[in-house]
Steps between C-alpha positions, in 0.01 A plus 500: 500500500660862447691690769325861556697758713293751666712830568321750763530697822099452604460170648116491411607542125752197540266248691213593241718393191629196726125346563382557155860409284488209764107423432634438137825300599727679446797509694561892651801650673411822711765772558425911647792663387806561270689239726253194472475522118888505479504207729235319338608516118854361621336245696179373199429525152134681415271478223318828601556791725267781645680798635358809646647821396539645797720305785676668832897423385426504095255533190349209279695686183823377634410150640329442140847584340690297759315209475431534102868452495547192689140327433423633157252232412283657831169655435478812710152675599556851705267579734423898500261739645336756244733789581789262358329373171791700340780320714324172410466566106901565545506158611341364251829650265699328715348178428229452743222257359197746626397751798193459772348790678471487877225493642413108274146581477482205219620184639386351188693705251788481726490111497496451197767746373743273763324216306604634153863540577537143653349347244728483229206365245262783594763765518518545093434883569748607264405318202172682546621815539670479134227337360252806620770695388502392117125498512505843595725631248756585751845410371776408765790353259870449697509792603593457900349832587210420362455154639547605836235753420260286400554272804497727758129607296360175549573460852356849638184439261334306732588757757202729573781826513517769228747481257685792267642441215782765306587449150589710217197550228430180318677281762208273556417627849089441424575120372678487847232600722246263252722199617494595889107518499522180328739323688344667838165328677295761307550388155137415434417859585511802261824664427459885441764728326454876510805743342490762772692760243229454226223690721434826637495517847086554501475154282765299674310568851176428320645189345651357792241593767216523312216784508151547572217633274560889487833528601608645265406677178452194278453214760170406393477187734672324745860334417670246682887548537794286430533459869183314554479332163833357628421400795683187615685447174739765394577900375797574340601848501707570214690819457434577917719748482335710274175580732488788675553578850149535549402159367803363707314632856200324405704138360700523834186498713410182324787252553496645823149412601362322233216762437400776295211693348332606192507827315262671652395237741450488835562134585821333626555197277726248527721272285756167517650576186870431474745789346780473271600822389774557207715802416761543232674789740668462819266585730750534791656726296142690437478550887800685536337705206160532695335375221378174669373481896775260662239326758308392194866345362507326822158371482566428106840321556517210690590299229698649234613320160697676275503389101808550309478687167570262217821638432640374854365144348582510148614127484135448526431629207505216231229359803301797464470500102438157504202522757378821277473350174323176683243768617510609151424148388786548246748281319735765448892494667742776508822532404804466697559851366211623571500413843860628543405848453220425695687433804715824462162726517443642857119449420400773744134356453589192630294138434226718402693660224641201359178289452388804311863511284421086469107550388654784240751284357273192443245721353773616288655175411187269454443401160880591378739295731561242753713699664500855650814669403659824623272650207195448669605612812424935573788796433520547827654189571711420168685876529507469956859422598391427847458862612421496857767238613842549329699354754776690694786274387409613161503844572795491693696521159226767313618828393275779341485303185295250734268725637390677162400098382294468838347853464430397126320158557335644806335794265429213244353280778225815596474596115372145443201513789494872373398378144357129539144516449373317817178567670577480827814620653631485861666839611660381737761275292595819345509642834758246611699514184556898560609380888730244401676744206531735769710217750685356199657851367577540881693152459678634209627791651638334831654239283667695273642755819605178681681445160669816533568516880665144423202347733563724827098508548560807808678686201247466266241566726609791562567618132090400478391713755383170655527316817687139477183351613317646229785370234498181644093470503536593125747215472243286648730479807155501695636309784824664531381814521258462739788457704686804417 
């Protein structure tokens, strides 16, 4: 029968999990601090562990590292009040199997997660999670960021917390928050999506609140709001940080309490609906700016999951193309060449952007080819030399010559979305373009002073009017001169 070790410093907590592990026959070792689990692990080999976060010599964190290195093969389970659901989803990174909130007010659930992990023919978890993944459209390819992502996704979904997810535009970041409500206990309950930067402030409250007859000019009857048409499945809030401040009050009071009211109504409702909100800015960054209220950022991120832009995964993109053009239910392949250039495109738009460059070039190429040559493929990404990341050991050896060829392609690069004849356009990947010229003629100009200061960086600092932390952050020194 499997060995369970039961790691915490309230003695009603142990001799619970020792009667009901028991009950089930398994054999349980009890220890109340940092000491006993030390003593224990040297002493037994365990299938499964539960630690509480919180002991009087230590933390869970570090006894789930400790005995991750000497008992990898042990399931771990930390135990964790609400105001640690952060600490615990940190755990989780460090390779703890799952996360149970104290007070256990389901015995049942809690069995049979222990249940799960023991049994090695029920616990198939993660060939589920890819399988939901596929289905949903949400590719995960090699990329090691992105499978730890995707993990860490399925094993808060059936966590009743909040979630927030940041992403650059066209990252996937509402696919995401489709698989959580799928993968969660709520899947059989409606998923809403609401962009909160596509409404005026009026329409969003309406929207997401709701309104009674007369509420406004217009409001001809009664309207139920995504909050209550949610209830007990899921709202995703995309775009959260583009509400106002106003609207932010009025979503705070809601995860707070649960309740809200109409649009000119006078009657507290309430609501169970789960929130995963998404932004494609920092919104840490948009509290120092006082642009978003930081105790709704608390309330918004107890889980966070970031997505990597597709250039930080380009490997993955042969798996992308392939998965588009089965979407596409097409025949077509493309060239090696073709995805070579591909690869050196920053593709500021992300996945989004290149299923649309992939439905172009089929559309293109049907009826013509088999394969989907450089020809088919837009200006913008036959003429881009990789704009927005020449790498520094390449402009370590630049002179001017260098930077008039970057400054050229980069002109050609905003020329070509300038001229294409596309019907929608997203801003803000010109936006970023004009921010990343900015940093890269900033690279140019340290490298080529290093050059002359025959790399003294103080030197040519000062010859910049700069500090040698700001040289060395244009380096991408980040770390370094954080230190300075």
């Amino acid at each position: 029968m499997p060995n369970v070790l039961v790691i915490d410093d309230e003695r009603e907590v142990c001799t619970f999990f020792l009667h009901l592990l028991e009950g089930k026959g398994y054999h349980v070792k009890l220890g109340w601090n940092g000491k006993d689990f030390l003593k224990l692990i040297q002493q037994y080999s365990f299938d499964l562990a539960l630690i509480d976060v919180k002991l009087p010599d230590t933390n869970g964190l570090e006894l789930l590292k400790q005995l991750k290195a000497v008992q990898p093969s042990c399931k771990v389970i930390i135990m964790t009040g609400y105001s640690t659901v952060k600490t615990a989803v940190e755990a989780i990174k460090y390779g703890a199997s799952d996360y149970i909130e104290k007070p256990f007010d389901d015995i049942d659930e809690l069995e049979k997660i222990i249940e799960e992990l023991l049994d090695s023919e029920i616990h198939s978890s993660q060939q589920d999670m890819y399988e939901l993944a596929e289905a949903l459209g949400f590719v995960i390819g090699t990329n090691k960021e992105m499978n730890d992502l995707i993990k860490l996704a399925y094993k808060i979904a059936k966590k009743n917390v909040n979630v927030l997810i940041e992403g650059e535009t066209g990252t996937g970041k509402e696919v995401l928050a489709h698989f959580i409500h799928q993968a969660s206990m709520r899947y059989d309950q409606p998923f809403i999506g609401i962009n909160c930067g596509a409404l005026s402030e009026t329409l969003l409250e309406s929207e997401l609140f709701g309104h009674e007859k007369g509420a406004f000019t217009g409001a001809l009857k009664e309207k139920k709001g995504i909050f209550e048409i949610a209830n007990r499945g899921t709202l995703f809030l995309d775009e959260i940080g583009e509400a106002s401040l106003a609207t932010q009050v009025k979503l705070l009071r809601v995860l707070e309490t649960g309740e809200y009211i109409r649009v000119g109504g006078e009657t507290v409702r309430r609501t169970n609906a789960r929130i995963i909100a998404a932004s494609h800015v920092n919104l840490s960054q948009a509290v120092k700016e006082k642009t978003f209220r930081e105790d709704l950022l608390y309330r918004l991120d107890v889980v966070k999951l970031t997505i990597p832009p597709l250039r930080e995964r380009i490997d993955d993109l042969p798996i992308l193309i392939k998965h588009f053009l089965k979407k596409l239910n097409s025949t077509l392949i493309f060239s090696d060449d073709a995805i070579l250039q591909m690869k050196q495109y920053p593709w500021p738009g992300n996945v989004r952007e290149l299923f649309n460059i992939v439905k172009r070039a089929v559309t293109l190429a049907e009826g013509e080819t088999m394969v989907i040559t450089p020809d088919y493929l837009p200006e913008k990404i036959r003429t881009e030399t990789n704009i927005s990341s020449i790498p520094s050991s390449e402009i370590k050896n630049n002179n001017e010559m260098d930077l008039e060829s970057y400054l050229q392609n980069w002109t050609s690069y905003i020329l070509s979305l300038w001229k294409e004849n596309n019907e929608r356009l997203d801003l803000q990947h010109v936006l970023d373009a004009v921010k990343d010229l900015e940093t890269q003629i900033g690279r140019f100009f340290v490298w080529k002073t290093l050059k002359e200061t025959l790399g003294d960086k103080k030197e040519a600092a000062e010859r910049l009017n700069i500090t040698v932390r700001q040289l060395r952050y244009l380096l991408k020194e980040k770390g370094t001169a954080l230190k300075e």
